[in-house]
Backbone as CSV, one residue per row, in Angstrom:
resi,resn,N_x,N_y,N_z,CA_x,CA_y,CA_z,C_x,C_y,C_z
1,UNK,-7.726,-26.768,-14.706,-6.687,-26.091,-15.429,-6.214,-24.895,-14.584
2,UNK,-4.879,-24.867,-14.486,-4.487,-23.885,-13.282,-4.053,-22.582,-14.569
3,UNK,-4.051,-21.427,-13.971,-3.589,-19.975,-13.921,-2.343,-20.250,-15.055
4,UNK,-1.500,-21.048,-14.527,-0.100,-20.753,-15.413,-0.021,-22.061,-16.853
5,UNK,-1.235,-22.867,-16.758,-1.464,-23.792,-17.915,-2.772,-23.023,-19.282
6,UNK,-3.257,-21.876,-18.500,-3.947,-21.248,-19.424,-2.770,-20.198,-19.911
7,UNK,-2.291,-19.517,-19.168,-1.359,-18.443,-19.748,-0.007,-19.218,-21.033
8,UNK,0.369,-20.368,-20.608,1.008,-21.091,-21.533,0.382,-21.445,-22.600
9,UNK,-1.351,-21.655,-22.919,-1.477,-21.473,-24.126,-2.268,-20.600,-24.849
10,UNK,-1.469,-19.337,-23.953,-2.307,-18.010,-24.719,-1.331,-17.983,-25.701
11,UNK,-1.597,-16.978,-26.695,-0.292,-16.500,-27.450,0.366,-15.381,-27.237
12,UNK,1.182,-14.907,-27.502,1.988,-13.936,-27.209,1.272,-12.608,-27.399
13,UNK,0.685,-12.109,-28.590,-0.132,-11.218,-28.574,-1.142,-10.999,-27.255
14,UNK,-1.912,-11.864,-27.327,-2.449,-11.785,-26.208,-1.925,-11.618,-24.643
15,UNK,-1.061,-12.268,-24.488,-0.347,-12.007,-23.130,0.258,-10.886,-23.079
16,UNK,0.707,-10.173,-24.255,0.666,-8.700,-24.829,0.108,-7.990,-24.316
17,UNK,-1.095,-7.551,-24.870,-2.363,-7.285,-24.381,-2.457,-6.614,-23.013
18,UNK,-2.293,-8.071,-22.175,-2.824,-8.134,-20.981,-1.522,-7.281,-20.019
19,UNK,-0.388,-7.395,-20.175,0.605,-6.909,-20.122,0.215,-4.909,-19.961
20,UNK,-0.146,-5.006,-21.204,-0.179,-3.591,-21.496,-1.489,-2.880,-20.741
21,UNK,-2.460,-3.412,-20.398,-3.387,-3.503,-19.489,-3.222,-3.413,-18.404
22,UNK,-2.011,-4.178,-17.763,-2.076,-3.506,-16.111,-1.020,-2.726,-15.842
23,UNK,-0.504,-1.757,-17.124,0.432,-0.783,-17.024,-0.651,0.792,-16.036
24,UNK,-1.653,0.855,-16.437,-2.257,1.919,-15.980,-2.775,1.669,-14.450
25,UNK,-2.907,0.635,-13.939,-2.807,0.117,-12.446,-1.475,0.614,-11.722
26,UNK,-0.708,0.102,-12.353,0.517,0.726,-11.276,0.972,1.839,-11.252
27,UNK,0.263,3.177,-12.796,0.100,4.234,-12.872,-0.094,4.641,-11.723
28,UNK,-1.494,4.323,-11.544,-2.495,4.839,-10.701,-1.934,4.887,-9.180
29,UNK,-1.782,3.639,-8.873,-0.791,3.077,-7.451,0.223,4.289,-7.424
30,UNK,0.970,4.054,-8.351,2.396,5.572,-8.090,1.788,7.053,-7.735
31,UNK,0.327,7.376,-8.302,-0.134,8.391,-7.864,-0.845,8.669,-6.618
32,UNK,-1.403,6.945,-6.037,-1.858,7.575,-4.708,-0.489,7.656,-4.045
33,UNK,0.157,7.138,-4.602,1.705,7.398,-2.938,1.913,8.774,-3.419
34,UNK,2.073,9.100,-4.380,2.617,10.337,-4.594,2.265,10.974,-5.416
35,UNK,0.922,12.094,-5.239,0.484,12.633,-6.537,0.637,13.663,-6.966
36,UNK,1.279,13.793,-8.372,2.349,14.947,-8.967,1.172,15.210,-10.385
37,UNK,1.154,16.592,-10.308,0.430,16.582,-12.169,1.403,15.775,-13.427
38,UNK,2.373,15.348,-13.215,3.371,14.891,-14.007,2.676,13.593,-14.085
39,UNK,2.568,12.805,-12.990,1.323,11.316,-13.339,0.420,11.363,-13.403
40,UNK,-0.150,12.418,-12.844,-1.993,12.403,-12.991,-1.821,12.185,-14.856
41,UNK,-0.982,13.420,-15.682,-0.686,13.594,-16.962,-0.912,12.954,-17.412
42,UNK,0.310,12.053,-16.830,0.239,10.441,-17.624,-0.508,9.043,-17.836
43,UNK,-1.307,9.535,-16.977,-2.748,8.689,-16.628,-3.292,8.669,-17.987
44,UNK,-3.681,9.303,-18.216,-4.395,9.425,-19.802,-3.885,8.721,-20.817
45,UNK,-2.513,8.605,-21.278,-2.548,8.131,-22.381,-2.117,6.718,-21.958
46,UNK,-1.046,6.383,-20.601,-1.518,4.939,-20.811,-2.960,4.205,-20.369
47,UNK,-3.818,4.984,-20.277,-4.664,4.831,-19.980,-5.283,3.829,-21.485
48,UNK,-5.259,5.140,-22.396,-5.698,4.861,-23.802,-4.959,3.721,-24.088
49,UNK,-3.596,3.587,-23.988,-3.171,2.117,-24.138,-3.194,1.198,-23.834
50,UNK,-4.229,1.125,-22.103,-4.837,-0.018,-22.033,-5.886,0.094,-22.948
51,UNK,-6.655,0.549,-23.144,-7.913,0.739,-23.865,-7.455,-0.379,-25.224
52,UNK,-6.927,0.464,-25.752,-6.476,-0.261,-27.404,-5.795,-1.050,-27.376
53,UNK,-5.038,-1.529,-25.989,-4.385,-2.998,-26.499,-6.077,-4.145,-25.422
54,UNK,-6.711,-3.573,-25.025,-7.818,-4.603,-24.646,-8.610,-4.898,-26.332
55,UNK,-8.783,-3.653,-26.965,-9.814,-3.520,-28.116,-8.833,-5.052,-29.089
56,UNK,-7.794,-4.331,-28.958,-6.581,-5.637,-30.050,-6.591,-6.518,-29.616
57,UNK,-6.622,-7.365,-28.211,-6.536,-8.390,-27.950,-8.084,-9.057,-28.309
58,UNK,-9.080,-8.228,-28.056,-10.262,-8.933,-28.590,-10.609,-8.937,-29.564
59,UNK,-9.964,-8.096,-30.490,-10.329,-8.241,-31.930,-9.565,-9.398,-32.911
60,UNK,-8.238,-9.429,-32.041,-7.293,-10.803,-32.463,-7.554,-12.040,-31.718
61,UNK,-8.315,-12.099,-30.997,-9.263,-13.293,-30.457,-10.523,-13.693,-31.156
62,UNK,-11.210,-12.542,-31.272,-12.191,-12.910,-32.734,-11.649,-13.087,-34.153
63,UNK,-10.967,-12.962,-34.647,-10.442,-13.280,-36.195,-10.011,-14.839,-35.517
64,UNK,-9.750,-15.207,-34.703,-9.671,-16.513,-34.938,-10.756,-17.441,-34.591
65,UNK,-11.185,-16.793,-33.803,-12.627,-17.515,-33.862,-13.374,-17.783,-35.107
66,UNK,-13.456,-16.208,-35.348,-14.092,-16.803,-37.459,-13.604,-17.411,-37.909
67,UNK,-11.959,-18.088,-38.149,-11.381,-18.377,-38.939,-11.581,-20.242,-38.399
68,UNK,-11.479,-20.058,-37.552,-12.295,-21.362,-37.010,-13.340,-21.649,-37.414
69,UNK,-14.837,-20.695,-37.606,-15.771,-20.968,-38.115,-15.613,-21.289,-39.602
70,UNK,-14.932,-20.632,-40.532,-15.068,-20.780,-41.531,-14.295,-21.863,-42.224
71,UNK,-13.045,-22.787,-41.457,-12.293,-23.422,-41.858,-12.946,-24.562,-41.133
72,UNK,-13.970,-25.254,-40.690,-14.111,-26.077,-39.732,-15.184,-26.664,-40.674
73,UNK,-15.559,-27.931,-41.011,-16.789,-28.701,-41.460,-16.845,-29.847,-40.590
74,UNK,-18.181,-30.017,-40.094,-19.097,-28.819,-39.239,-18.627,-28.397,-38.516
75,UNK,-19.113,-26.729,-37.907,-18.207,-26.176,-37.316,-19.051,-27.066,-35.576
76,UNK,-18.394,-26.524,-34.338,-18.018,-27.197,-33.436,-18.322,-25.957,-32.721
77,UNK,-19.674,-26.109,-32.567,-20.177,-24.512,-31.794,-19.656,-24.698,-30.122
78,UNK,-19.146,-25.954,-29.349,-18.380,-25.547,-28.054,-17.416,-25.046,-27.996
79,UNK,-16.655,-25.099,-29.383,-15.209,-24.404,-29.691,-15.457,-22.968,-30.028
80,UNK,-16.500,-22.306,-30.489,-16.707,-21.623,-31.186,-16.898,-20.698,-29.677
81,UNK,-17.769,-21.260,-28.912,-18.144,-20.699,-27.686,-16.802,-20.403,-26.653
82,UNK,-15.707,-21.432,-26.509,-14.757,-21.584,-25.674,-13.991,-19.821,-26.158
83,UNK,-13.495,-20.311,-27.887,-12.483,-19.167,-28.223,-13.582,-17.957,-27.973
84,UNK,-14.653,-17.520,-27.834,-15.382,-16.311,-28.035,-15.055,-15.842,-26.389
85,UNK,-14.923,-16.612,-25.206,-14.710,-16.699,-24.076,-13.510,-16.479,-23.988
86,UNK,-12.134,-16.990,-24.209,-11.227,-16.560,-24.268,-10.838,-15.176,-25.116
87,UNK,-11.038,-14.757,-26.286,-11.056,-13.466,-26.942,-11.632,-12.495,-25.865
88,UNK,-12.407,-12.682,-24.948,-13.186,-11.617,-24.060,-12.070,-11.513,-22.905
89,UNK,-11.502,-11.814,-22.577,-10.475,-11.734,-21.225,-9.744,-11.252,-21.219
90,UNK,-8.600,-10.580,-22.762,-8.124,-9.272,-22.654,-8.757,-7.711,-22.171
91,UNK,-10.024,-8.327,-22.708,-10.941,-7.027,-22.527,-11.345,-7.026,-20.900
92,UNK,-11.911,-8.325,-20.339,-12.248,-8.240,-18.578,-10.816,-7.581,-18.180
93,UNK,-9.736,-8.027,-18.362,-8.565,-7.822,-17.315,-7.834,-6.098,-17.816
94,UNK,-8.472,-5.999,-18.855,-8.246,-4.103,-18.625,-9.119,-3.575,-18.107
95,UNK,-10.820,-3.483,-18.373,-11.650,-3.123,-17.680,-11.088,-3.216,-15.996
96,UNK,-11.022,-4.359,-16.064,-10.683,-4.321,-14.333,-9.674,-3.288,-13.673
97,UNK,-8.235,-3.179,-14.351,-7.734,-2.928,-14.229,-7.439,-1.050,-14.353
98,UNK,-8.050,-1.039,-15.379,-8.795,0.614,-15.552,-9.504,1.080,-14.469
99,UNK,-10.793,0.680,-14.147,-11.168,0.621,-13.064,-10.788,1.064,-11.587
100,UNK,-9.714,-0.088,-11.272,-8.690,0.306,-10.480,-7.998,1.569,-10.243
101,UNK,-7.272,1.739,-11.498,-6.718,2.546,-11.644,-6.876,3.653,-11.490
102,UNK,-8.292,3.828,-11.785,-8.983,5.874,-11.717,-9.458,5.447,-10.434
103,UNK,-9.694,4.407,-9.959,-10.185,4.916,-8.189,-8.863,4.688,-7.936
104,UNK,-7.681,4.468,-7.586,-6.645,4.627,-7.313,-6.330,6.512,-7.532
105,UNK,-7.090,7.300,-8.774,-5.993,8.528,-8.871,-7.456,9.271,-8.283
106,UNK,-8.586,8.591,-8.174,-9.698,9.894,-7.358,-9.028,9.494,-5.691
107,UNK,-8.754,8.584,-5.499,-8.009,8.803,-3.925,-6.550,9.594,-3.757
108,UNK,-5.977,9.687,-4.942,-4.407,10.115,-5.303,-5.098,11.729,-5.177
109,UNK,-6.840,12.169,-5.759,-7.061,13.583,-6.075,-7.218,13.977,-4.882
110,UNK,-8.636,13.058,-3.903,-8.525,13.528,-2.626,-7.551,14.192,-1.738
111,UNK,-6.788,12.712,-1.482,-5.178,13.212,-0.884,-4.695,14.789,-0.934
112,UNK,-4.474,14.757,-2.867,-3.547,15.797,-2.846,-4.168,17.295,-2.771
113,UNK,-6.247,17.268,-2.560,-6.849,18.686,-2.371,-6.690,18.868,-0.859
């Protein structure tokens, strides 16, 4: 299964999510080229908005997982396992991307002392 056959059957929320997740990466990137207290600033809160759209994408990945569990006779614990795996990957691809991002603005801090 390639890259652009999983993203076709994410849902929109989720690709949401992930979206909003690597907004604080290219934060970060704009601050090592050029670091102004005006972006360092702004680091923070989209920061937090990766944060809470990773928390939403995994929390709207688990409600369907339960809802799977609970609508399913018998439930189908590889499915159960697959969606619990997918619900987690909003959350890897901000982590990652967070990550990035603050070593991107401690090299943006270096630079600019």
């Amino acid at each position: 299964m390639t890259l652009f056959d999983i993203l076709r059957q994410a849902g929109i929320h989720a690709i949401l999510t992930m979206i909003v997740s690597v907004l604080p990466l290219g934060a970060g990137l704009a601050y090592v080229f050029r670091p102004t207290e005006h972006r360092l600033a702004l680091m923070r809160p989209i920061s937090l908005a990766g944060i809470f759209a990773a928390l939403s994408g995994l929390a709207s990945g688990l409600v369907h997982v339960l809802r799977h569990i609970a609508m399913s006779e018998p439930v189908k614990w590889n499915l159960v396992a697959l969606g619990t795996a997918e619900a987690l990957v909003p959350l890897y691809i901000a982590s990652s991307c967070l990550a990035a991002a603050w070593l991107c603005v401690a090299v943006g801090l270096r630079r600019q002392a």
